[in-house]
DRENNU-948758 format. One record per residue (C-alpha): residue in three letters; x negated, y, z negated. Coordinates in steps of 0.2 Angstrom, whole numbers, padded with zeros to 4 digits, always signed. Example, Ala and Ser with C-alpha at 12.3 -4.5 7.8 and 13.67 -1.06 7.14 Angstrom:
BEGIN
ALA-0062-0022-0039/SER-0068-0005-0036/
END
This chain:
BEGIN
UNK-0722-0318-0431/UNK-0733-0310-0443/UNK-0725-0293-0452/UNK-0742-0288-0458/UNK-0760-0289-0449/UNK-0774-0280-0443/UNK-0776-0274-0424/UNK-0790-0267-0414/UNK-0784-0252-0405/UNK-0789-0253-0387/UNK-0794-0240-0373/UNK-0782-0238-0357/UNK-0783-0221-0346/UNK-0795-0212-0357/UNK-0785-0213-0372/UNK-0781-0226-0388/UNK-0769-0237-0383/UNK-0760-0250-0397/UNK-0751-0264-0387/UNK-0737-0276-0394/UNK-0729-0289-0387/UNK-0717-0300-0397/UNK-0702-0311-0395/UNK-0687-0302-0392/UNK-0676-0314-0407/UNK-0688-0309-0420/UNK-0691-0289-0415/UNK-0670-0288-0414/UNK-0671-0292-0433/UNK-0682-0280-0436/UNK-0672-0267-0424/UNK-0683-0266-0412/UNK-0673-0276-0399/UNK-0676-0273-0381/UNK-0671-0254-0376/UNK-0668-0249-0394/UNK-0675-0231-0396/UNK-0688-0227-0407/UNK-0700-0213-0412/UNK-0716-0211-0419/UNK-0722-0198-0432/UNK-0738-0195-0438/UNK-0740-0198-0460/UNK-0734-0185-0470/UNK-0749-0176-0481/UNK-0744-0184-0495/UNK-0750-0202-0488/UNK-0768-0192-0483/UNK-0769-0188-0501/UNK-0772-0207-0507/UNK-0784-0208-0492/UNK-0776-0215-0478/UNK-0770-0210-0459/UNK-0757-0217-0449/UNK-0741-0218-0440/UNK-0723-0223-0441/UNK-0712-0232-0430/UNK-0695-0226-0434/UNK-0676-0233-0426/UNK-0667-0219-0435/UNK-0666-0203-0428/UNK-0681-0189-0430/UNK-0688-0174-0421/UNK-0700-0180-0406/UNK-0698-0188-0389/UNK-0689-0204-0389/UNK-0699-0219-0382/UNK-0689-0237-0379/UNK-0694-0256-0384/UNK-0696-0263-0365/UNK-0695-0280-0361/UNK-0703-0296-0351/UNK-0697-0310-0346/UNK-0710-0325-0346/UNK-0702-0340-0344/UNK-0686-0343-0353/UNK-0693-0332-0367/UNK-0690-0313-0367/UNK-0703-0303-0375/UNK-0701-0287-0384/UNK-0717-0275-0377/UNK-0721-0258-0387/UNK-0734-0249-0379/UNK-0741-0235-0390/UNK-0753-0223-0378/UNK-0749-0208-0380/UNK-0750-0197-0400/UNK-0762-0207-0407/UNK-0774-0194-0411/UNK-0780-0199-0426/UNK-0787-0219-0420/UNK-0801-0219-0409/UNK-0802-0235-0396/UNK-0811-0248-0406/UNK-0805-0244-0423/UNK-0796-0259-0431/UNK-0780-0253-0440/UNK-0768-0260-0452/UNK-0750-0264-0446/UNK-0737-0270-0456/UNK-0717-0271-0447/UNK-0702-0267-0458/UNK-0684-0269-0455/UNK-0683-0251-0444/UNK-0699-0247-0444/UNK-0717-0251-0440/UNK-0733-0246-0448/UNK-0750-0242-0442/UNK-0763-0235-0453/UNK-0782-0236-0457/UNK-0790-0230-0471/UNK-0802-0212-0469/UNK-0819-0214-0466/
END
């Protein structure tokens, strides 16, 4: 699995939608196993300030509704599916964003136009 790459955001229902699916083994090392919790936060102004916006993925506890890894089962391999729909104001569908996932976190960003 790659831990740093760029993605194009997609389109689903009106909004931009970021879609990952990933085997369940390698997203459990990086805690986001099937039915962990996790929640995403907008960048604080200080990242704005060196010119970029974004999101984090976070597995540690924080203000916000809680969303869970889900999972699929293709096979005799499980796959870890985070489906991001929904508070990503700031990507528009077609933008290509940087994402890089971290031990308890994941993430997105691109750099201001």
């Amino acid at each position: 699995m790659k831990t740093k790459f760029t993605k194009k955001v997609g389109f689903h229902r009106g909004k931009p939608r970021i879609y990952f699916q990933e085997p369940a083994d390698e997203m459990a090392k990086l805690m986001f196993g099937p039915g962990q919790e996790y929640f995403v936060k907008p960048f604080s102004p200080v990242a704005e300030q060196v010119g970029v916006v974004g999101v984090s993925l976070l597995t540690r506890l924080s203000d916000g509704p809680r969303r869970k890894v889900c999972k699929k089962v293709v096979g005799v391999r499980t796959l870890c599916i985070i489906d991001l729909n929904a508070g990503l104001d700031m990507f528009a569908a077609g933008d290509v964003v940087n994402v890089e996932f971290c031990h308890g976190h994941i993430v997105i960003w691109k750099d201001k136009p």
